[in-house]
TORNUGU-562931 format. One record per residue (C-alpha): residue number from 1; chain; x, y, z. Coordinates in steps of 0.001 Angstrom, whole numbers, plus 524288, in hexadecimal, padded with zeros to 5 digits. Layout:
BEGIN
{NUM,'A',{X,Y,Z}}
...
END
This chain:
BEGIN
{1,'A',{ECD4C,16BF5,ADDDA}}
{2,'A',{ED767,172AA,AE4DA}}
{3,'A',{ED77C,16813,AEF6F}}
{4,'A',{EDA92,15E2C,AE3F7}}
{5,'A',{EE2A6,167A4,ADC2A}}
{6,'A',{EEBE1,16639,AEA18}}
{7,'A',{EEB9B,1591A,AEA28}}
{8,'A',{EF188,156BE,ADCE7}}
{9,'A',{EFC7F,16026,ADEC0}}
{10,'A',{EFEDC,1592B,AEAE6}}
{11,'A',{EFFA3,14BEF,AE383}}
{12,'A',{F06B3,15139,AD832}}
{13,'A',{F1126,15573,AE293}}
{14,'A',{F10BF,14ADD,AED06}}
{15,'A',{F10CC,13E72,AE379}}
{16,'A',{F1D2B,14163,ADB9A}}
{17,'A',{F234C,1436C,AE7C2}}
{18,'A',{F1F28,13840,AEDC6}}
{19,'A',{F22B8,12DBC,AE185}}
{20,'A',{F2FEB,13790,AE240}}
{21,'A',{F32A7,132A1,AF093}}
{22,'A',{F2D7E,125B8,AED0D}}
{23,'A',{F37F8,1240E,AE26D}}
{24,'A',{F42BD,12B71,AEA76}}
{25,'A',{F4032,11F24,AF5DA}}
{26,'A',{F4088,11453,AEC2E}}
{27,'A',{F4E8C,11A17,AE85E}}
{28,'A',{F5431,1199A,AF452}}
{29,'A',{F4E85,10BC4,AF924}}
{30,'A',{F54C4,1059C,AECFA}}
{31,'A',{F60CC,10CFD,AEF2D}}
{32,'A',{F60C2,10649,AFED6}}
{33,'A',{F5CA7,0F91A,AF9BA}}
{34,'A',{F6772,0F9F1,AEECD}}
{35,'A',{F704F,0FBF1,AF850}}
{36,'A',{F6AB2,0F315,B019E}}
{37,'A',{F6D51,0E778,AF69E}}
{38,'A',{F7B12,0EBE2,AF34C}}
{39,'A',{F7D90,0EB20,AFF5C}}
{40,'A',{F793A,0DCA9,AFFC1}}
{41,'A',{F8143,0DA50,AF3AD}}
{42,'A',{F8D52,0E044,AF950}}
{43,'A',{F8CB1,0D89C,B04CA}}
{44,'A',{F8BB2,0CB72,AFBCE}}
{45,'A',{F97D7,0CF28,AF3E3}}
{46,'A',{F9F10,0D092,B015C}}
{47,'A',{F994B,0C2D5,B03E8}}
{48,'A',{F9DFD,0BF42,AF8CC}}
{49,'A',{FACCC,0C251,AF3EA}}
{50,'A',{FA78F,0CE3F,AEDF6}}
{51,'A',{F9C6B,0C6ED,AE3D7}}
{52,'A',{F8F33,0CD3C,AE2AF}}
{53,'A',{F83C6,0C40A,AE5C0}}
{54,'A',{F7CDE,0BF7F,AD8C7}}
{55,'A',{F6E8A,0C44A,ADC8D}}
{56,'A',{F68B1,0CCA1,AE562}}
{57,'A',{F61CF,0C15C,AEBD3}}
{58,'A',{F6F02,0BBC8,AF0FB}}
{59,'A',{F6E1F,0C9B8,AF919}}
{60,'A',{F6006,0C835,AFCD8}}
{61,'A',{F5A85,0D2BD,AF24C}}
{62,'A',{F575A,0CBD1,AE7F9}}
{63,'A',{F4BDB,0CF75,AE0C8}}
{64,'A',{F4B1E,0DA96,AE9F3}}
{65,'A',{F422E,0E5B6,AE32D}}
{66,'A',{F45F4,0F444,AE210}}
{67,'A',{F3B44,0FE67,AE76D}}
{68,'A',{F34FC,0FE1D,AD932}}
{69,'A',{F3289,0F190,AD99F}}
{70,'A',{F3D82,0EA98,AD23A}}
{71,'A',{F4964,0E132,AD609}}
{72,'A',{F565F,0E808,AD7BB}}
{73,'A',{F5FD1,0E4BF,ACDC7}}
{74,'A',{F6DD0,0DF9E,AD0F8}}
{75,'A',{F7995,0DBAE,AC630}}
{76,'A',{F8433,0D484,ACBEE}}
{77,'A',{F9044,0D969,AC35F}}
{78,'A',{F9894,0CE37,AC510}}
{79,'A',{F910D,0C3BC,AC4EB}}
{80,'A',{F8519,0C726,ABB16}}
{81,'A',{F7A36,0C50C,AC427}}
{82,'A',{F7119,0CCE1,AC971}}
{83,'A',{F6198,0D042,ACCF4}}
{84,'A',{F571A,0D7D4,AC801}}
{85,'A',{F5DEA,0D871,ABA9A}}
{86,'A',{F514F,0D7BC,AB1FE}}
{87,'A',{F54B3,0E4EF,AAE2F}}
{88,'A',{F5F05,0E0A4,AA71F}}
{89,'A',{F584B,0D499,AA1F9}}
{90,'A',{F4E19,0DF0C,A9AA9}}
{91,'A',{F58C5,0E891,A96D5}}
{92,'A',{F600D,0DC25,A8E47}}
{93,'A',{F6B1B,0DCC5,A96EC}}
{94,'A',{F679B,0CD66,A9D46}}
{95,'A',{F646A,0C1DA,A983C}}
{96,'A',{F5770,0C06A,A9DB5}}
{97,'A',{F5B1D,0B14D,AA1E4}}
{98,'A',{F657A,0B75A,AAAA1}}
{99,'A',{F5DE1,0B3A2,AB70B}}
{100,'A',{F662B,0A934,ABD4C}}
{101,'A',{F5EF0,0A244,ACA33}}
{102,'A',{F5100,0A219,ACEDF}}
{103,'A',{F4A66,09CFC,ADA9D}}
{104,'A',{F4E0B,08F54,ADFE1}}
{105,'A',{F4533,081DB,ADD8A}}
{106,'A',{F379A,08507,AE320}}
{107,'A',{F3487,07AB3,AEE89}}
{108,'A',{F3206,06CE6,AE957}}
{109,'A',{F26C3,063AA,AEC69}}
{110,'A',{F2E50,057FB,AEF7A}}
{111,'A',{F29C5,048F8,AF5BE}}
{112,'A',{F2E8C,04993,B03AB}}
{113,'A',{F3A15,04219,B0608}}
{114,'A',{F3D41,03A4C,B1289}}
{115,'A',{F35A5,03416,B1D20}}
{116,'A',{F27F0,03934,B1E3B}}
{117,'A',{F1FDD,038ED,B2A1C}}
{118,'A',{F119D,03344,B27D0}}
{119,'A',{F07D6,02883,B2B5D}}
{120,'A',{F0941,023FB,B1B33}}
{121,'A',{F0C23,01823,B16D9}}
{122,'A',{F1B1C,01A57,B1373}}
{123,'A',{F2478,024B1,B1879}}
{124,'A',{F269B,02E73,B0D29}}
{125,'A',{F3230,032B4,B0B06}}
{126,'A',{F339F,042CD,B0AA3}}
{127,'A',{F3802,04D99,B129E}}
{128,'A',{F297D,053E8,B10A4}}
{129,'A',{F2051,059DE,B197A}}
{130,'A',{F1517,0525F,B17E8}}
{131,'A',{F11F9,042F3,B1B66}}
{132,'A',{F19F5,038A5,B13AB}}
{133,'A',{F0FF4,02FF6,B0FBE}}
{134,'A',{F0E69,02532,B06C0}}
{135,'A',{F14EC,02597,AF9A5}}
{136,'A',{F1C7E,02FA2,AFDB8}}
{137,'A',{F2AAF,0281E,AFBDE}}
{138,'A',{F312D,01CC7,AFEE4}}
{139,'A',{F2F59,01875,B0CF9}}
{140,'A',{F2645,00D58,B1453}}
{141,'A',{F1F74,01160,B2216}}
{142,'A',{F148E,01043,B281D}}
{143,'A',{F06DB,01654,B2BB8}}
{144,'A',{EF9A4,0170F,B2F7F}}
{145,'A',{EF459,01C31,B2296}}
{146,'A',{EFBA1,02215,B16BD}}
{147,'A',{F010E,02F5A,B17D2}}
{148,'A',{F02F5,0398E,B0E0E}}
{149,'A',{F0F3A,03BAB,B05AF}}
{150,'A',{F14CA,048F6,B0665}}
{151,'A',{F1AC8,05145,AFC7E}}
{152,'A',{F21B2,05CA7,B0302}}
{153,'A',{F227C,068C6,AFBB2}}
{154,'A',{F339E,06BB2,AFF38}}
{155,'A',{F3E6B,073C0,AFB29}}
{156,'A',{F4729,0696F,AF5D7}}
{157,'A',{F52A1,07089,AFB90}}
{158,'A',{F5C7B,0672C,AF617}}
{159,'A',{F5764,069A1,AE718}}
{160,'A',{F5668,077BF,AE9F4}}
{161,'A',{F62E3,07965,AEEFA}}
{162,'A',{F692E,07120,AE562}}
{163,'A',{F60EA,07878,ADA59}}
{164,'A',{F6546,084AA,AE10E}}
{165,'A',{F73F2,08157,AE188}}
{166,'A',{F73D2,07D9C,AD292}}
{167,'A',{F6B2E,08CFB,AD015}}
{168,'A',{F75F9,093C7,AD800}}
{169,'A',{F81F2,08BAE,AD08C}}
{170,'A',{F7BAD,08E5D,AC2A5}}
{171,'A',{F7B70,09CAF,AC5F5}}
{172,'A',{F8956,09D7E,ACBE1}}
{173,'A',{F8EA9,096D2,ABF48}}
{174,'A',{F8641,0A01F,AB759}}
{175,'A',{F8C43,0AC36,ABF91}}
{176,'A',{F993A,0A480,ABD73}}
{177,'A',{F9A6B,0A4CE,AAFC8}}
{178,'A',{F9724,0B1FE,AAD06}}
{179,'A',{FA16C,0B892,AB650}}
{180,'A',{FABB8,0ACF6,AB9D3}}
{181,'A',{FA90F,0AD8D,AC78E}}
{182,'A',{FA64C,0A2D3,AD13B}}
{183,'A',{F9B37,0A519,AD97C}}
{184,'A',{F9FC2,0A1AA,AE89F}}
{185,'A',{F995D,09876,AF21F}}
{186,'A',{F941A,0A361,AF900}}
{187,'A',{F8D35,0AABA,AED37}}
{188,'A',{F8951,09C90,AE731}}
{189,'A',{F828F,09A71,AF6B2}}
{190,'A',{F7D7A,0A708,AF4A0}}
{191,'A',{F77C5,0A4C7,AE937}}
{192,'A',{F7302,09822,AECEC}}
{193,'A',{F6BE7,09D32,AF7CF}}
{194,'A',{F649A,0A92C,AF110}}
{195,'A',{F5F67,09DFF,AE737}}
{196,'A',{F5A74,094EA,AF0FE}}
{197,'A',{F549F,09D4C,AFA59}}
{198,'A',{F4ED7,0A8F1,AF1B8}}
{199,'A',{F4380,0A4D5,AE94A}}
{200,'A',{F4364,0B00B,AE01C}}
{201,'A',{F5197,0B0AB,ADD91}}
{202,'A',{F56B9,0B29A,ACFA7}}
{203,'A',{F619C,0BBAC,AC9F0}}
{204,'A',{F6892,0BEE4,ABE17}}
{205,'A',{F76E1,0B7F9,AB959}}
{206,'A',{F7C4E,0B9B2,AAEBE}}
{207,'A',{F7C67,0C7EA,AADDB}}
{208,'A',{F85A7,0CF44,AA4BD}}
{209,'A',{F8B8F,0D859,AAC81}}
{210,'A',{F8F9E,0E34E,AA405}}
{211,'A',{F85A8,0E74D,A9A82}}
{212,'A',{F7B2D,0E654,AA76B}}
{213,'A',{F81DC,0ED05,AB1A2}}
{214,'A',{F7C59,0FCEC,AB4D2}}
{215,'A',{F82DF,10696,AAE76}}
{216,'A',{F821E,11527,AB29D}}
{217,'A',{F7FFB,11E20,AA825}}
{218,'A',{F8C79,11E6E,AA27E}}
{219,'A',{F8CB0,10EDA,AA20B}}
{220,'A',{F9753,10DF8,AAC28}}
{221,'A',{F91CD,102C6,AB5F1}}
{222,'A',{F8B4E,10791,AC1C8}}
{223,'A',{F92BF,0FD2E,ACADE}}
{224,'A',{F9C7B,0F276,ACA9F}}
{225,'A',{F9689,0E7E2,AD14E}}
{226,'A',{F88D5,0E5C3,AD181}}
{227,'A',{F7D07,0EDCE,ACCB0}}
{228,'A',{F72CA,0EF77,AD68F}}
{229,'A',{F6574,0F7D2,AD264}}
{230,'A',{F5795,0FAF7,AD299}}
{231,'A',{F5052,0FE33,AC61A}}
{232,'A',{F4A0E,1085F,ACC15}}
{233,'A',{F3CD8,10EBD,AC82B}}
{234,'A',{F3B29,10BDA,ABB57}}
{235,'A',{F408E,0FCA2,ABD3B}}
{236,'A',{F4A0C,0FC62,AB145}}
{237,'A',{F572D,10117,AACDE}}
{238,'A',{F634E,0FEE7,AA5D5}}
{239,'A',{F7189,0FCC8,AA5FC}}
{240,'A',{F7571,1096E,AA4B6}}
{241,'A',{F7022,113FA,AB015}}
{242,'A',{F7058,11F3B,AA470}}
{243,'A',{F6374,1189F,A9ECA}}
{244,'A',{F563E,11EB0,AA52D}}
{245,'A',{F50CA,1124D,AA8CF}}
{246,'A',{F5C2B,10F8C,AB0E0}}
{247,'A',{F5CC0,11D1D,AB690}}
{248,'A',{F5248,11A23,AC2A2}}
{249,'A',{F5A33,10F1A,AC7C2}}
{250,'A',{F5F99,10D33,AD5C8}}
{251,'A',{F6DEA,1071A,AD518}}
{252,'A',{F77FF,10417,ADB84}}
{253,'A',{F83A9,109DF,AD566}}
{254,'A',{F939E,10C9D,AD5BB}}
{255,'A',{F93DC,0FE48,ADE3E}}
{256,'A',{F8BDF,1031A,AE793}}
{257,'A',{F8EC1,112E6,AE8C8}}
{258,'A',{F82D1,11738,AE340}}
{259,'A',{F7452,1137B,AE5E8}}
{260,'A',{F6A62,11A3C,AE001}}
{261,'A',{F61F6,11D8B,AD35F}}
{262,'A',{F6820,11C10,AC797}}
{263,'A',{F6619,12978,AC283}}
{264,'A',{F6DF5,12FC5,ACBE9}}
{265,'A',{F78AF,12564,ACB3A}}
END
């Protein structure tokens, strides 16, 4: 009994502490991956003419999760885009439609194309991997015994691209006409190439910048430029840093002079 009795004042001791340290290490890597990202977006603004990049997966962190588990959330000021805003969506503050691209075309089965290279009766015609056989387009040849057609399983890299360019012009016209601003070359190319090389791509336009940007307590805005956070613990909070919910947050504050929980923001 006294052996046990030990035991659990040893556990009742050890455990908070241990979940304390726990929580105390989860701080501080969102505080270095926070920074880490800002860092990524700072360097894209200097890229380009001072604009912030419309998602996080222009930078390579989008989607990236926080150390409970959820996506980081980023609000581009100026051009009403961001990531990870499904906070907002729940707290009313979104139109939950706001999501603005998605992955490209998956790859398309396709008839091969070209001049195929069998022992068929007829040359098909198809780029595919695979023997053009019979039937498999126009073309005469031919062979010992009848081949078989191919259908080649491609990436029809001229539709995607094409379906990719007209995705990344829809949302640069949608960015447009909300803030009167031109998207560049370089941030449309940008754009362009987070769409058709990122599968799981998809962000936020459309975002109305004034009643969803963070607020500190005394609903003064907590940056300038961009919001950049982690929801913390608990996974939800608000606008304004004064409600509890909001209180466990990691932010990015003052344009980047402050990192850290919100409660001691």
């Amino acid at each position: 009994m006294i052996v046990v009795l030990i035991l659990a004042v040893l556990v009742g001791i050890l455990v908070p502490q241990y979940r304390g340290a726990l929580t105390v290490a989860r701080l501080r890597k969102a505080e270095q991956e926070l920074i880490t990202i800002a860092q990524a977006i700072d360097a894209y603004s200097a890229r380009n003419e001072g604009h912030f990049p419309l998602t996080l997966f222009q930078v390579g962190f989008g989607g990236k999760r926080d150390p409970w588990g959820v996506p980081y959330c980023y609000f581009n000021y100026e051009d009403g885009t961001g990531d990870g805003l499904e906070w907002a969506v729940g707290a009313g503050l979104v139109d939950p439609d706001a999501i603005a691209a998605s992955a490209p075309p998956p790859a398309e089965t396709v008839a091969p194309t070209g001049t195929g290279n069998g022992n068929g009766n007829g040359s098909g015609s198809g780029n595919g991997n695979g023997n053009a056989g019979a039937g498999a387009g126009a073309g005469t040849g031919t062979g010992a015994t009848s081949g078989t057609a191919g259908i080649a399983t491609v990436n029809s890299n001229g539709n995607a691209s094409a379906m990719a360019d007209a995705r990344t012009m829809q949302v640069g016209n949608a960015v447009s006409a909300l803030n009167s601003r031109q998207l560049s070359k370089q941030e449309l190319d940008s754009l362009r190439s987070t769409l058709s090389t990122t599968p799981s791509a998809q962000f936020f336009t459309g975002i109305p910048a004034e009643q969803t940007r963070r607020r500190d307590r005394f609903l003064f805005p907590v940056n300038s430029d961009y919001d950049l956070f982690s929801l913390g613990p608990n996974g939800r909070t608000s606008v304004s840093l004064g409600e509890a919910m909001a209180q466990d947050d990691v932010l990015r504050a003052n344009n980047g002079g402050y990192y850290g929980p919100a409660c001691d923001y």
